[in-house]
C-alpha positions in Angstrom: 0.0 0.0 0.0 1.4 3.5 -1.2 1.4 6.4 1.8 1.3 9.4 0.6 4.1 11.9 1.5 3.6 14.5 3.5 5.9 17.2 2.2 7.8 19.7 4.3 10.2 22.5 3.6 14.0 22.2 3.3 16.0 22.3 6.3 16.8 25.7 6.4 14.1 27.2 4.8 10.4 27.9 6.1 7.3 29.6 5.2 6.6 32.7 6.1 2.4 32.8 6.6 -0.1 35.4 8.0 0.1 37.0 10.1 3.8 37.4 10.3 3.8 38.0 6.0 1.6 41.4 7.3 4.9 42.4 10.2 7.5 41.5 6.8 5.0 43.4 4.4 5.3 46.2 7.1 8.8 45.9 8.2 9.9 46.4 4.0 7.2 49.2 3.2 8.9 51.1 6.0 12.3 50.7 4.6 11.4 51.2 1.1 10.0 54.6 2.4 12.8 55.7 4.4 15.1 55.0 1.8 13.5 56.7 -1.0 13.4 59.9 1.3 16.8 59.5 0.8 16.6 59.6 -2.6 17.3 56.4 -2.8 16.0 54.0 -5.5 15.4 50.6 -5.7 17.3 48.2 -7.9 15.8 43.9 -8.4 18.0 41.6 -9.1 18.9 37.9 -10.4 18.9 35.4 -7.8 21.4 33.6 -9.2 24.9 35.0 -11.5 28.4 33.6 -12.6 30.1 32.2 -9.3 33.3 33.4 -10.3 31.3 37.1 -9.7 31.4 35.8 -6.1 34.2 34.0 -6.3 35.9 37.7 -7.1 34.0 40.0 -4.9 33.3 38.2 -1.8 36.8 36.1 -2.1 37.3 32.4 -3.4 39.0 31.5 0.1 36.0 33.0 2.2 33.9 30.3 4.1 31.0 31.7 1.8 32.8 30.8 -1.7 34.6 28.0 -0.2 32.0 26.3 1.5 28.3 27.6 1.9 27.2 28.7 -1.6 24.5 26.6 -4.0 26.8 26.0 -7.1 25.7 24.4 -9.9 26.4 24.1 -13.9 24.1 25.5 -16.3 23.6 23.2 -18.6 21.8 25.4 -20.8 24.3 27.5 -21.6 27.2 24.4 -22.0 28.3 22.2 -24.6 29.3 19.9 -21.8 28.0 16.1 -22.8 25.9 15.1 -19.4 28.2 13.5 -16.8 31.2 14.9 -17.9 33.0 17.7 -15.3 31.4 21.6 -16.2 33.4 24.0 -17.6 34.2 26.6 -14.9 32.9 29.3 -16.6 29.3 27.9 -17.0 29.0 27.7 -13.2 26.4 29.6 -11.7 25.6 30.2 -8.0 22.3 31.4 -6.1 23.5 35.0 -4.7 24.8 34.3 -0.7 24.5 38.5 -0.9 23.6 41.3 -2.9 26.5 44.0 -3.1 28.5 42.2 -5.8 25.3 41.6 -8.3 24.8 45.4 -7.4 28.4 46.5 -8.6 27.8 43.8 -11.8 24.2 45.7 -12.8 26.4 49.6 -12.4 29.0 48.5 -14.2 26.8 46.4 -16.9 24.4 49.3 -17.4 27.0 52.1 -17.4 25.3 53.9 -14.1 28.5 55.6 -13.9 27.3 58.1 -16.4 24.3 59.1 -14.3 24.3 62.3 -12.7 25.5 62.8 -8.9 25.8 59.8 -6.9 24.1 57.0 -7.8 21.7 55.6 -5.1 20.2 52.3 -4.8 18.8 49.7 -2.3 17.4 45.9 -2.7 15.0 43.7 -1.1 15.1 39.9 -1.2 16.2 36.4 -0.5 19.9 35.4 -0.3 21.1 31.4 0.2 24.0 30.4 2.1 24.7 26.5 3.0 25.4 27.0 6.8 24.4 25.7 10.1 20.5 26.5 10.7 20.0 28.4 14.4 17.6 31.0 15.8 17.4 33.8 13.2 19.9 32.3 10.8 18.3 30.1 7.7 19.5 28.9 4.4 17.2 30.7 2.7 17.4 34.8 4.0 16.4 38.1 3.4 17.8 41.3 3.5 17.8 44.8 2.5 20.5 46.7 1.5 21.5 50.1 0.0 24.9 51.3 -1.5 26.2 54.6 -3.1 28.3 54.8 -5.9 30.5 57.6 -7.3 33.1 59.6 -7.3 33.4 61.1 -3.5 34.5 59.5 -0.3 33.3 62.4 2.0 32.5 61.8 5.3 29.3 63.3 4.8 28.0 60.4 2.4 29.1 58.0 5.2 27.5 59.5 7.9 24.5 60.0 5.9 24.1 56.4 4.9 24.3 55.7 8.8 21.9 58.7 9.8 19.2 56.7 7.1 19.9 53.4 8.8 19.6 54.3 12.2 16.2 56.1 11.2 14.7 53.3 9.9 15.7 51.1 12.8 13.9 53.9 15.3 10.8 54.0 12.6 10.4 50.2 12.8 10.6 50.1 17.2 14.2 49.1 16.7 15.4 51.1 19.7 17.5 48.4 21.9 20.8 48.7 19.1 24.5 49.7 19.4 25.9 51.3 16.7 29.5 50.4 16.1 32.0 52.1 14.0 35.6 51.7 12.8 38.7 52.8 9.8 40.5 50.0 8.9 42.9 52.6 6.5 43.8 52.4 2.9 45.7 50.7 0.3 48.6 53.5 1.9 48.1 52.5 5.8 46.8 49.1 5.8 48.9 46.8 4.2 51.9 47.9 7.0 49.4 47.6 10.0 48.3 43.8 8.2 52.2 43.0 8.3 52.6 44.4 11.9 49.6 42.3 12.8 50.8 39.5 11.2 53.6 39.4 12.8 52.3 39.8 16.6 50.3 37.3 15.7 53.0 34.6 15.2 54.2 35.4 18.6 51.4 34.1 20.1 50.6 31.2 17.2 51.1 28.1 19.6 48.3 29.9 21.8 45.3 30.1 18.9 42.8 27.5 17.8 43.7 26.0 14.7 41.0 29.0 12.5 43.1 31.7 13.7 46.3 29.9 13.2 45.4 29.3 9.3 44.2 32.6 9.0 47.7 34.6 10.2 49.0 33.7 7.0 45.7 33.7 4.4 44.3 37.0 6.2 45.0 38.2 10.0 42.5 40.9 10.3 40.3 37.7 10.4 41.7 36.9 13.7 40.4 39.8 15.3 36.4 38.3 14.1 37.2 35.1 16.7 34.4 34.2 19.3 36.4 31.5 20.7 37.2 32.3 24.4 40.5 31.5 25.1 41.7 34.1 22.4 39.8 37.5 23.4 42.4 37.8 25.7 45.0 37.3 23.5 43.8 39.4 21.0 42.8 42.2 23.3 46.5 43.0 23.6 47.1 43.2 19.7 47.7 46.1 18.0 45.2 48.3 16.9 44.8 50.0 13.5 43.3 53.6 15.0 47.1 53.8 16.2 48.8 53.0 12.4 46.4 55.2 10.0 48.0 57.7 7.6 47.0 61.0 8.2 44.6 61.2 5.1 42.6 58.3 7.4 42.4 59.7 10.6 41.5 63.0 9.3 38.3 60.9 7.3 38.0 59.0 10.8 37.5 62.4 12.7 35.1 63.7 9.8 32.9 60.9 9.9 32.9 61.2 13.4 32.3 65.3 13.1 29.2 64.2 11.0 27.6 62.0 13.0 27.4 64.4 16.0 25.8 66.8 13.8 23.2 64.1 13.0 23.0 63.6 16.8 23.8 59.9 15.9 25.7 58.1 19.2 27.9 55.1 18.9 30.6 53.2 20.0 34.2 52.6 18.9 35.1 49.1 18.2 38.6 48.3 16.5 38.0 44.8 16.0 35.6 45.6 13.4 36.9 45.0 10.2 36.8 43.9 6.4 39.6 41.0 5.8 39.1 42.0 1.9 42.0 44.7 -0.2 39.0 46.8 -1.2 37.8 47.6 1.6 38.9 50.7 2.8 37.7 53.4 5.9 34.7 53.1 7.0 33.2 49.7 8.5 29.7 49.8 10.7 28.0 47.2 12.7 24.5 47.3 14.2 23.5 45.0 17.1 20.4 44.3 18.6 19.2 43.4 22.3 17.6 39.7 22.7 19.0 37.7 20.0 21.7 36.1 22.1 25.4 35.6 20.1 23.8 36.2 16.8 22.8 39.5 17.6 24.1 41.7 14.5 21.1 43.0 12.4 23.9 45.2 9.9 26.7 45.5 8.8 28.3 48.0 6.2 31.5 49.4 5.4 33.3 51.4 2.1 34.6 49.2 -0.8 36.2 52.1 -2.7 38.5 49.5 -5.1 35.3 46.6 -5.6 34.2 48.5 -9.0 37.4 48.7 -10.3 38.5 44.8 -8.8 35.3 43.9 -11.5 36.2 45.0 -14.2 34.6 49.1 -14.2 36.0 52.5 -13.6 37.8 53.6 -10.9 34.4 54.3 -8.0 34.1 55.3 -4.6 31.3 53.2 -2.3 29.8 52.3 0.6 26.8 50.5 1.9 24.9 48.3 3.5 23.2 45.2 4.6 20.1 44.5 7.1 19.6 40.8 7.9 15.3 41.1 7.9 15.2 37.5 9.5 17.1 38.5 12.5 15.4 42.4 13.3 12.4 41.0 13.0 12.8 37.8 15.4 14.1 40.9 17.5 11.0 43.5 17.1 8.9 40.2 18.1 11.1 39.1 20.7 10.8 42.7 22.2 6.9 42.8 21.9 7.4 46.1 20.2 4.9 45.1 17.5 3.4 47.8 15.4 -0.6 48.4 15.1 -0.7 46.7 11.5 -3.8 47.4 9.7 -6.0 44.4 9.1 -9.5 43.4 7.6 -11.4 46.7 7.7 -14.9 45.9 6.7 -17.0 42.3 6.7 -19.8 42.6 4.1 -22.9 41.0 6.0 -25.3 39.9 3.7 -28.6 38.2 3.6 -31.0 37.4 0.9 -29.8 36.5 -2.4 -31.7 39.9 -3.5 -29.2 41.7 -1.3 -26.6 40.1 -3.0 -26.1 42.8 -6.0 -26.3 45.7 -3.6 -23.5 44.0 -1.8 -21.3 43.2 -4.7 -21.5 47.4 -5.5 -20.8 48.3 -1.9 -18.1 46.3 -1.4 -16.4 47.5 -5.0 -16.9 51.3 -4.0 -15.5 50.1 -0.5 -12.1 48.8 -1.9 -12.1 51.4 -4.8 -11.4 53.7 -1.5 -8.6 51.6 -0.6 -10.6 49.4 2.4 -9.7 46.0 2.9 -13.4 44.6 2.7 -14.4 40.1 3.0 -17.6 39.6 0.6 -19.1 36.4 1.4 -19.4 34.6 -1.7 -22.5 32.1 -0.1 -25.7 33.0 1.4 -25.2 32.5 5.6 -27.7 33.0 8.3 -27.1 36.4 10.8 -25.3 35.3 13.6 -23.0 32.9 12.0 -22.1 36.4 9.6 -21.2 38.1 12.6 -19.1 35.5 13.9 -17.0 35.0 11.1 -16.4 38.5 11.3 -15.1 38.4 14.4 -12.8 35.3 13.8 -11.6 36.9 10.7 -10.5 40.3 13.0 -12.7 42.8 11.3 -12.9 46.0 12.4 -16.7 46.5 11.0 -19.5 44.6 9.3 -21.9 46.3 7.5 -25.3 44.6 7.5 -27.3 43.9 4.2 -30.4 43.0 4.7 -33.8 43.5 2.3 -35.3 46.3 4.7 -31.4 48.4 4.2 -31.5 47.6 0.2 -35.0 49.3 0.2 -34.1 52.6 1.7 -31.1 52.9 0.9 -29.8 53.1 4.3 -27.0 50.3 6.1 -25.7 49.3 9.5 -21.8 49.9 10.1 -21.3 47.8 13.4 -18.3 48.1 15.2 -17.3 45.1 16.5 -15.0 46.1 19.2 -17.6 47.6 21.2 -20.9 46.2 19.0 -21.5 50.5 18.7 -23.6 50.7 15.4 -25.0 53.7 12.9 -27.3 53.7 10.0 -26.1 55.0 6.6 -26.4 55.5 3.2 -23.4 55.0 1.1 -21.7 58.5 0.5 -22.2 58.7 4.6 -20.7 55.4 5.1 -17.3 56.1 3.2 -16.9 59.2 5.0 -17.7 57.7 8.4 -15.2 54.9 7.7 -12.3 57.4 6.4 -13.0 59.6 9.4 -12.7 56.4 11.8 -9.1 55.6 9.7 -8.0 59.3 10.6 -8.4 58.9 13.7 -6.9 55.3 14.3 -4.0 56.8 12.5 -3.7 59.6 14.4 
């Protein structure tokens, strides 16, 4: 006898359902509105590009290249007989992040030539092979936002932050440290990576086996480690605010300068940096309250050489990225939850020759921008009323033959059963008076 499967999402992966889909819905409209106040525009990308795009920009000997992207050949595109080894360059990946099919599009579509600084943010999933925990998943989402150009002021910095940090206090964010560093130049770094490097094989015997392969493939790694028995260590390491070049710390104190002006408070933190070449200056972190070790919701920094590194003029940039999985789990976690707007009117009908009269009404309704539930059967009164209420309406408007005749119906109000009768050009105005003041 055949059972029949019961299928369940991938490891990794889950649906996201009402109401939470309403919180997500809510939680994106608000960035996509605090953004574009920034003049900031939106840019949708493929899910999936060339891996050697990632393989480039995010570093082939990154865990994320190395380890924890969904590679695959595309067939389509190859002469490759099936079976036989893919051809390297027909390898394509599902995007682990967003920035590098951003600098791909600018540099594909000649954005350069735009005028001023070119803005832009995304929305979406991103899919990484790693360990599944609270807030992390194979399948993410995040929102990001980048500016290209030609400047490296501190005032585009400290803007970029300023419109984070906004939209983290618009969405009930509040419980976050802001963290910000300079990790230098091509002109200050490299020396400080040496001096690192070389501190760090003083102490080599004393690291876990991740640090001790990283001293040679990339020490400012080292300073990332959660492992215990290092922070000590590395607590007594040099530290790159000491070795910047002049040009640095005077960007350092500007960016600094600019953020007081916004009235934006942070905190220092040296160990946070970028382990890739074009990287440069400003780096950013953003943690949240309740989320235990995984507790960064952002992280950003300037790339000023990634353009160039892919093959596109010389261009200045910095951004951004907001892991949505993780400030959401901490907006619920907080029981900061916003007032979401729900099912606004229940259309209670009865009579089939009520049934027209309700089909009009309920049109004019949602032609006013109401969220309005028609019945589509015939149901008696009172189990109307109670589907209403199960479904979380804030009115039902009772149809009945005697309303249909003159012309007149009955809003009810279901939180405190308070009810009026009215004819239709009464009714939208009662119902956009009652949104004012909700809003309000």
């Amino acid at each position: 006898m055949n059972e029949k499967k019961q299928f369940r999402a991938i490891k990794g992966t889950r649906d996201i359902t009402p109401p939470d889909s309403a919180l997500w819905n809510w939680f994106e409209r608000t960035a996509r509105d605090t953004f574009e106040s920034f003049n900031f525009r939106e840019i949708r990308l493929p899910i999936f590009e060339e891996t050697s795009l990632f393989a480039r920009s995010v570093g082939g000997e990154t865990d994320i290249v190395s380890k924890e992207m969904y590679t695959f050949a595309d067939r389509s595109s190859s002469a490759t007989p099936e079976g036989a080894p893919a051809d390297p360059g027909d390898l394509i990946s599902l995007r682990p992040e967003a920035t590098a099919s951003t600098m791909r599009a600018y540099i594909e579509h000649g954005m350069h030539a735009l005028p001023g600084n070119v803005k832009l943010y995304y929305i979406g999933p991103m899919f990484r092979r790693e360990r599944p925990q609270k807030g992390r998943y194979r399948q993410f989402y995040q929102i990001g936002a980048e500016v290209l150009g030609s400047s490296d002021a501190p005032a585009i910095d400290a803007e970029v932050i300023e419109m984070l940090m906004l939209f983290f206090q618009r969405v009930g964010l509040t419980r976050t440290t802001l963290y910000i560093n300079s990790i230098g130049d091509k002109n200050c770094r490299p020396a400080y990576v040496e001096l690192l490097r070389a501190e760090l094989q003083k102490v080599k015997e004393q690291l876990g086996a991740d640090s001790q392969r990283r001293i040679d493939t990339n020490p400012l790694r080292v300073l990332d480690s959660k492992v215990p028995h290092e922070q000590e260590i590395i607590a007594k390491l040099p530290r790159i605010a000491d070795h910047l070049c002049d040009a640095c710390k005077e960007n350092y104190a500007g960016l600094k300068r600019e953020l007081a002006l916004r009235g934006i408070t942070y905190e220092e933190n040296w160990r946070l940096v970028r382990g890739l070449d074009y990287y440069t200056r400003t780096t950013f972190e953003v943690i949240a309250e309740g989320l235990g070790s995984q507790n960064a919701v952002c992280g950003g920094g300037r790339y000023d050489g990634l353009v160039e590194l892919l093959g596109g003029q010389p261009t200045k940039g910095i951004g951004f990225a907001i892991g949505s999985d993780r400030s959401i789990l901490s907006i619920q976690e907080s029981g900061n939850l916003p007032q979401l707007p729900g099912l606004d009117v229940f259309v209670a009908w009865m009579g089939m020759d009520t049934y027209p009269t309700a089909v009009k009404i309920a049109r004019s309704l949602r032609d006013a921008g109401f969220d309005v539930e028609l019945p589509a059967e015939e149901m008696k009164f009172k189990k109307l009323l109670n589907l209403a209420d199960r479904l979380g309406a804030r009115y039902a408007l009772i149809i009945g033959s005697d309303e249909v005749a003159s012309g007149t119906f009955t809003l009810k109000r279901l939180s405190d059963a308070d009810q009026k009768k009215l004819n239709e050009a009464n009714l939208l105005e009662t119902l956009r008076s009652e949104r004012r003041g909700t809003r309000a």
